[in-house]
C-alpha positions as CSV (number, residue, x, y, z in Angstrom):
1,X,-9.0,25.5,4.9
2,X,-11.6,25.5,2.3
3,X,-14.0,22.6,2.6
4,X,-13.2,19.9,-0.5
5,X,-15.5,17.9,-2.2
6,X,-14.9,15.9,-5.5
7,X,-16.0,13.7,-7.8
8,X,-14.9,10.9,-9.7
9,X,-16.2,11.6,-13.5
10,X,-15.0,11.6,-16.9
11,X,-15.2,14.6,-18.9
12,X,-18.1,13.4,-21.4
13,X,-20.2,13.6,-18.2
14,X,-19.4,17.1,-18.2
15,X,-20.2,17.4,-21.8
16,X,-23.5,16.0,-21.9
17,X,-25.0,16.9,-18.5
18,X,-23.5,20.1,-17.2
19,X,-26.4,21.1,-15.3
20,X,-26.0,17.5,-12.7
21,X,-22.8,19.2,-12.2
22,X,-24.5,22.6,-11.3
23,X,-26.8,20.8,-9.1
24,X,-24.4,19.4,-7.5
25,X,-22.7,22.5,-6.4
26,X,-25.8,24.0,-5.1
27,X,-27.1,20.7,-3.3
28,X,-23.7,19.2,-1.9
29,X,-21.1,22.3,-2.7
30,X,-18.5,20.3,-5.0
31,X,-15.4,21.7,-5.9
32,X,-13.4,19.1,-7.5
33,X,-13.7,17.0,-10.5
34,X,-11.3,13.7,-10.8
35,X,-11.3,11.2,-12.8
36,X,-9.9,12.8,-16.1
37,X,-7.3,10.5,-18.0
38,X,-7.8,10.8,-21.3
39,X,-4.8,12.6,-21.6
40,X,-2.6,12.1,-25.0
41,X,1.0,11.5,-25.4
42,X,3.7,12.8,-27.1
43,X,5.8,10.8,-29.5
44,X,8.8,11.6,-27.1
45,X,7.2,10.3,-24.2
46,X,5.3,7.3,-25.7
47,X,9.5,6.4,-26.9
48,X,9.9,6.2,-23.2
49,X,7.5,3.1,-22.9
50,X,9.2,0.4,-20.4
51,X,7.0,-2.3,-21.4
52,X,8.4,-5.2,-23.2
53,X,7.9,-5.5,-27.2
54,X,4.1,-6.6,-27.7
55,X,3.2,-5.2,-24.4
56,X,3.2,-1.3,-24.6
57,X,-0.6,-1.1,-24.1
58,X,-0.3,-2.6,-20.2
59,X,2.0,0.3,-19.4
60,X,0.7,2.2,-16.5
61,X,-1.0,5.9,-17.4
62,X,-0.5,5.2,-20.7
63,X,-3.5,7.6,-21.6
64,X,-5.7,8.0,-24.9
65,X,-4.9,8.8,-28.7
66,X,-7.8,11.9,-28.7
67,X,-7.6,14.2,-25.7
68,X,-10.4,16.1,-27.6
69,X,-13.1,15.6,-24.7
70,X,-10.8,16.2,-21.5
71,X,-9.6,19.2,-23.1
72,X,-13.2,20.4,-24.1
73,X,-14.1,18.8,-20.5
74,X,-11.1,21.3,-18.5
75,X,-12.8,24.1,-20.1
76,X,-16.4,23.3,-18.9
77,X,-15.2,22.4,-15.2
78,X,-13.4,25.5,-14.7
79,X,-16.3,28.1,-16.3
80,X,-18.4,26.4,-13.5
81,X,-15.4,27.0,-11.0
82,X,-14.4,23.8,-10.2
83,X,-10.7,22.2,-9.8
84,X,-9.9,19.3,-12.2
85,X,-7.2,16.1,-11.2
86,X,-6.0,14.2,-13.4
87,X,-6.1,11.1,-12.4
88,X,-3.1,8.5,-13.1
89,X,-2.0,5.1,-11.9
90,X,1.5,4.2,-11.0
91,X,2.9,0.2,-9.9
92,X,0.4,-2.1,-8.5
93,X,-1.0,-3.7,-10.9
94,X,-0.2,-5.9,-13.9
95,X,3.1,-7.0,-12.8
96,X,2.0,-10.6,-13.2
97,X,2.3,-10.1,-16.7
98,X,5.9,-10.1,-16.8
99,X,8.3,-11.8,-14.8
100,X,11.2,-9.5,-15.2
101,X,9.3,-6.4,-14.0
102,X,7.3,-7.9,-11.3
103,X,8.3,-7.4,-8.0
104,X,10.4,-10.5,-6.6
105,X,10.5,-12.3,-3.0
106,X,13.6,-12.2,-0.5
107,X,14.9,-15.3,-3.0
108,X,14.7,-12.7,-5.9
109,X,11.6,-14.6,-7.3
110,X,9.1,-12.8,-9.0
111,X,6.0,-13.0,-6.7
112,X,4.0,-13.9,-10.0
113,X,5.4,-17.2,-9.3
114,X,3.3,-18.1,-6.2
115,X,0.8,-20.9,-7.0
116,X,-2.6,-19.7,-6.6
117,X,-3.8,-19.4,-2.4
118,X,-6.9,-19.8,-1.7
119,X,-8.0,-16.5,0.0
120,X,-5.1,-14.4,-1.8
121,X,-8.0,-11.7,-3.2
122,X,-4.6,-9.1,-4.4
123,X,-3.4,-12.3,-6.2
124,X,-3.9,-11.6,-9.5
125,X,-3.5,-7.8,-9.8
126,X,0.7,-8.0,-8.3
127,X,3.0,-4.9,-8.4
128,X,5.9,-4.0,-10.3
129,X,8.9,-3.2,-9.0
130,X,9.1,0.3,-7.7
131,X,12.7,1.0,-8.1
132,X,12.4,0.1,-11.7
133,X,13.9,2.9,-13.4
134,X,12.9,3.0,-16.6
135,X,9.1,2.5,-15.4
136,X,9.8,5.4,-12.7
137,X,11.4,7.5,-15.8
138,X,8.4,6.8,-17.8
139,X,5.9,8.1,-14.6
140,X,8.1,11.0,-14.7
141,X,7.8,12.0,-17.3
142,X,4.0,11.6,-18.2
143,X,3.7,13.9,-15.4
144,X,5.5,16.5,-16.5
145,X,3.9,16.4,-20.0
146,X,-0.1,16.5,-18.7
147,X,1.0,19.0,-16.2
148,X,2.9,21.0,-19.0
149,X,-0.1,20.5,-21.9
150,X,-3.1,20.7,-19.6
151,X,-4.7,23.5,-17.7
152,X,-5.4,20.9,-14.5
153,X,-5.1,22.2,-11.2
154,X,-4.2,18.6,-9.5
155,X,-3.4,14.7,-9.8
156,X,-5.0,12.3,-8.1
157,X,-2.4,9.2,-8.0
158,X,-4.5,6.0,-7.4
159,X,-2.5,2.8,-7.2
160,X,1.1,4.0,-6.6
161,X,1.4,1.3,-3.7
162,X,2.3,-2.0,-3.6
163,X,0.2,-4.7,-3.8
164,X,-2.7,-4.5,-0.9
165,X,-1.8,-7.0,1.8
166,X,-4.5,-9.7,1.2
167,X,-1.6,-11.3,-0.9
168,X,0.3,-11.7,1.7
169,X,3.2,-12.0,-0.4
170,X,3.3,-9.0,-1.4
171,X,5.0,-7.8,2.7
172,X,7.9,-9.6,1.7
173,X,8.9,-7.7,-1.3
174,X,10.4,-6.2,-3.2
175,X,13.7,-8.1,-2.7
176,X,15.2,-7.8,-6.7
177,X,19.1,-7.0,-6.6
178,X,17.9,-2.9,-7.7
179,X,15.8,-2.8,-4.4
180,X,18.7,-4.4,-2.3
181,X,21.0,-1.5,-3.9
182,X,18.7,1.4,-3.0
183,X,18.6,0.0,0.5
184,X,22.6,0.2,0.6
185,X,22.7,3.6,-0.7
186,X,20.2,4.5,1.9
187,X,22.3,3.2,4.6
188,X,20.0,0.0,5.7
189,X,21.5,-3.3,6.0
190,X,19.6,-5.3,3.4
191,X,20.7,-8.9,4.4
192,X,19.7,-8.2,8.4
193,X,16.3,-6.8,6.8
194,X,16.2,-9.9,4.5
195,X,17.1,-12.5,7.6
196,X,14.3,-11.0,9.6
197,X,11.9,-11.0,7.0
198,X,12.6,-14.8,6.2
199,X,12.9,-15.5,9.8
200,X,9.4,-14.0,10.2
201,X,7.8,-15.5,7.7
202,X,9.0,-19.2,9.4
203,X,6.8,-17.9,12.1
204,X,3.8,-17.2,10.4
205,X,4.1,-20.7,7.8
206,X,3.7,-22.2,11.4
207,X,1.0,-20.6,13.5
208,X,-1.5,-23.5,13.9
209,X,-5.4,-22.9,13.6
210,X,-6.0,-22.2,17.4
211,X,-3.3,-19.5,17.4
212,X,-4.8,-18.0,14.3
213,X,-8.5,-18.0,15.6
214,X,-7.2,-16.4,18.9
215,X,-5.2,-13.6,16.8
216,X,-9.1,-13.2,14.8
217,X,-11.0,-12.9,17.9
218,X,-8.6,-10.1,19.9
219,X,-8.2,-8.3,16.2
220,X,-4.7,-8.6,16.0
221,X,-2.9,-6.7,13.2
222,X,0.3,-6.8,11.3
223,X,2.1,-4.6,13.7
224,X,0.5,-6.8,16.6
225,X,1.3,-9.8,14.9
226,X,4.7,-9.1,14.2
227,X,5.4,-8.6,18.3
228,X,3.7,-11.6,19.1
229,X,6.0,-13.6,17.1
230,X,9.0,-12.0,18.0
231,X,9.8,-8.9,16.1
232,X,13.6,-7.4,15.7
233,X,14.7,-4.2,14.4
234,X,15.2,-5.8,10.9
235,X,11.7,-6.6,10.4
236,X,10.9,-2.7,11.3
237,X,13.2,-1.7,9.0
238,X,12.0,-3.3,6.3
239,X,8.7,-1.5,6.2
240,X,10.7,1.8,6.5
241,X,12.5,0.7,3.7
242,X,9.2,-0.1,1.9
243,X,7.6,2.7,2.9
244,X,10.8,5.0,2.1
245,X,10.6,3.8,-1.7
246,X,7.2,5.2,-2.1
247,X,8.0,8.1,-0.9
248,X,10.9,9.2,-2.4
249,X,9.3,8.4,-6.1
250,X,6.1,10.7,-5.1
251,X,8.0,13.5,-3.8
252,X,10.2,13.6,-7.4
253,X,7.2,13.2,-9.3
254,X,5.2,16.0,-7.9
255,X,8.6,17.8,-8.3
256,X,9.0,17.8,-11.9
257,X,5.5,18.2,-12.6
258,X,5.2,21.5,-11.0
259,X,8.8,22.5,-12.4
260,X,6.8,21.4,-15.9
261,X,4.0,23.7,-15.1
262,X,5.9,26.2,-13.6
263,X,3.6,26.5,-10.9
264,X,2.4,24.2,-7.6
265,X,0.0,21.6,-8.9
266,X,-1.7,19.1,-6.0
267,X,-0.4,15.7,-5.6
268,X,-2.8,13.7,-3.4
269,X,-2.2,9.5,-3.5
270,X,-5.3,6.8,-2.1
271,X,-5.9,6.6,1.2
272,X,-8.9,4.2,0.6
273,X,-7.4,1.2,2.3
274,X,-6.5,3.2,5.5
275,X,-10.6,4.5,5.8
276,X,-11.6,0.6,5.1
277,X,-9.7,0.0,8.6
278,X,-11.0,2.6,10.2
279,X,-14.3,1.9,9.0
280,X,-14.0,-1.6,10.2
281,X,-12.8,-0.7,13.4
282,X,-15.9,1.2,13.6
283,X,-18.2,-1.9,13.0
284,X,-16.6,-4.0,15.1
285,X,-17.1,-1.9,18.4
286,X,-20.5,-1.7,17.8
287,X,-21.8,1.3,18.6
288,X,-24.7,2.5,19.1
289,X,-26.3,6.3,19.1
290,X,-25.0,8.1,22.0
291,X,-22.4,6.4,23.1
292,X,-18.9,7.3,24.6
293,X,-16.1,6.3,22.0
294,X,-12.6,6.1,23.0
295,X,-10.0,5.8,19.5
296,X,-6.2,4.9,20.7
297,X,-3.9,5.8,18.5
298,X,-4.0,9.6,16.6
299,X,-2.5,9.2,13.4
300,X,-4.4,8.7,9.9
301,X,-6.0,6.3,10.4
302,X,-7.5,7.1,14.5
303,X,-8.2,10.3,13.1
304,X,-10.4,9.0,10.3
305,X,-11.9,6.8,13.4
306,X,-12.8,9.7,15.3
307,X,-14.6,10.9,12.0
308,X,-16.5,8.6,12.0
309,X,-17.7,7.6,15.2
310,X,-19.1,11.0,15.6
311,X,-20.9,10.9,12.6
312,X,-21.9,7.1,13.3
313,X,-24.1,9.2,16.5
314,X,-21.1,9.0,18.9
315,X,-22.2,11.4,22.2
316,X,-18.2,11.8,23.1
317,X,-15.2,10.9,20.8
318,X,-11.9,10.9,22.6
319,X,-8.5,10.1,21.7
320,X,-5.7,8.6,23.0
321,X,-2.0,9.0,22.0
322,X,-0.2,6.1,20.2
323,X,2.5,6.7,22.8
324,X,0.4,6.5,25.6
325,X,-2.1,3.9,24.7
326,X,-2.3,0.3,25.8
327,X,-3.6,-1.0,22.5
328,X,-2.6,1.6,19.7
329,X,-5.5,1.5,16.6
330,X,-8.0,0.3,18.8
331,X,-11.8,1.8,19.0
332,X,-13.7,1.1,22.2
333,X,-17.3,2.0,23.1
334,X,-17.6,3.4,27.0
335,X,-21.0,3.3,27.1
């Protein structure tokens, strides 16, 4: 496989310096350009706006009114042979604004609602509800227009998540009565997946300050957490669940957009906040040049691990096996 290496730009960059773009071909190799969302809309699309009156202009990928430059931008990219993404956001983010289309809590609250925590960074920028379908109509169909009007080879998707977990909050949603249907229709048991996710949260309200500085100093995570204070099938589920709504929405996205552009066009989402965790796994072991490294735990993220160790001057990276590891996620130096 081809070796990629992007960008994030706009396309006036292209238009007024072309030749930092041909440097940086020759000096770093870059294929990709991503960053282009000055896209426009048509009038049958922009209809499709699930914003409340007064609030079109917070809708999500809403684009530009002149597509002028990205068009004149697509053009310049691909005479220098490189790939353009569009790049596009999906729910996390501005769901604060509105009640009704902000995720809710396993009371059917809207998470919005939570007075303001002290260390909550993810507070103020909340999700919307991802089963919302006349927002998910609305992402549909955006991406089947750009894909349809523009010549791009790709869409880079960045905030089609839910809210990161430094609101903590955010775990425990989505639990609004369209999220508790999908569940059903999917075969889970939403009120065993809502008992467990109450019953854990109980827990966590009362972990006292010892428990929590012992959970700091072994580097306890979610998954960790959850089996220290007694984790049931329901809880599990409930992250497949989440997970499963994701998903499901990406895969029919990237479906109609290439059915639009009657051809394959690359969908690629964030993985940002996994390489932050592997990058901090990294700094906590400490390593120094030449050192052994042991990563347990082989998917994304201890794979991004063993990337990095070796290129943090790691003599030997190995890796161990989720399955077969005492301490899945974990990066340890061996000397």
């Amino acid at each position: 496989m081809k070796k990629l290496v992007g960008l994030y730009t706009g396309p006036e960059m292209l238009i007024d310096q072309p030749a930092y773009f041909d440097a940086l071909k020759q000096e770093i190799g870059l294929t990709h350009v991503t960053g282009f969302s000055s896209y426009k809309l048509g009038d049958e699309t922009r209809a499709k706006n699930p914003m409340p009156p007064g609030g079109e202009g917070f809708a999500p990928s809403r684009g530009q009114d002149d597509d002028g430059a990205m068009r004149r931008g697509i053009d310049i990219a691909h005479d220098m042979d490189l790939k353009v993404w569009v790049c596009t956001s999906g729910w996390h983010g501005g769901g604060d604004r509105y009640d009704e289309m902000c995720m809710k809590d396993m009371h059917n609250h809207p998470i919005s609602q939570v007075p303001e925590l002290r260390y909550a960074r993810e507070q103020y920028s909340m999700a919307y509800c991802p089963s919302n379908e006349k927002l998910n109509e609305w992402l549909r169909t955006i991406f089947a227009e750009v894909a349809a009007s523009y010549d791009v080879d790709g869409f880079d998707l960045t905030h089609c998540r839910y809210t990161a977990p430094a609101f903590l909050h955010n775990l425990f949603g989505c639990g609004c009565p369209r999220c508790a249907s999908l569940a059903a229709e999917r075969g889970y048991d939403f009120e065993k997946m809502r008992h467990s996710v109450l019953a854990f949260w109980e827990r966590i309200q009362h972990l006292d300050a010892r428990e929590i500085r012992e959970a700091g100093e072994r580097g306890v995570g979610l998954l960790d957490l959850s089996q220290w204070l007694g984790v049931d099938a329901g809880l599990v589920q409930w992250f497949e669940f989440r997970a499963g709504v994701i998903t499901a929405n990406l895969k029919l996205f990237k479906e109609t957009a290439c059915e639009a552009a009657g051809r394959d066009i690359v969908f690629g989402s964030e993985f940002l906040a996994l390489l932050c965790v592997a990058y901090n796994g990294i700094m906590e072991a400490r390593m120094t040049l030449g050192e052994t490294v042991v990563v347990f735990g082989l998917g994304v993220v201890g794979q991004l691990t063993c990337q990095l160790a070796r290129w943090s001057g790691a003599r030997r990276v190995g890796g161990v096996p989720a399955r077969t590891a005492p301490g899945g996620g974990s990066c340890y130096r061996c000397g």
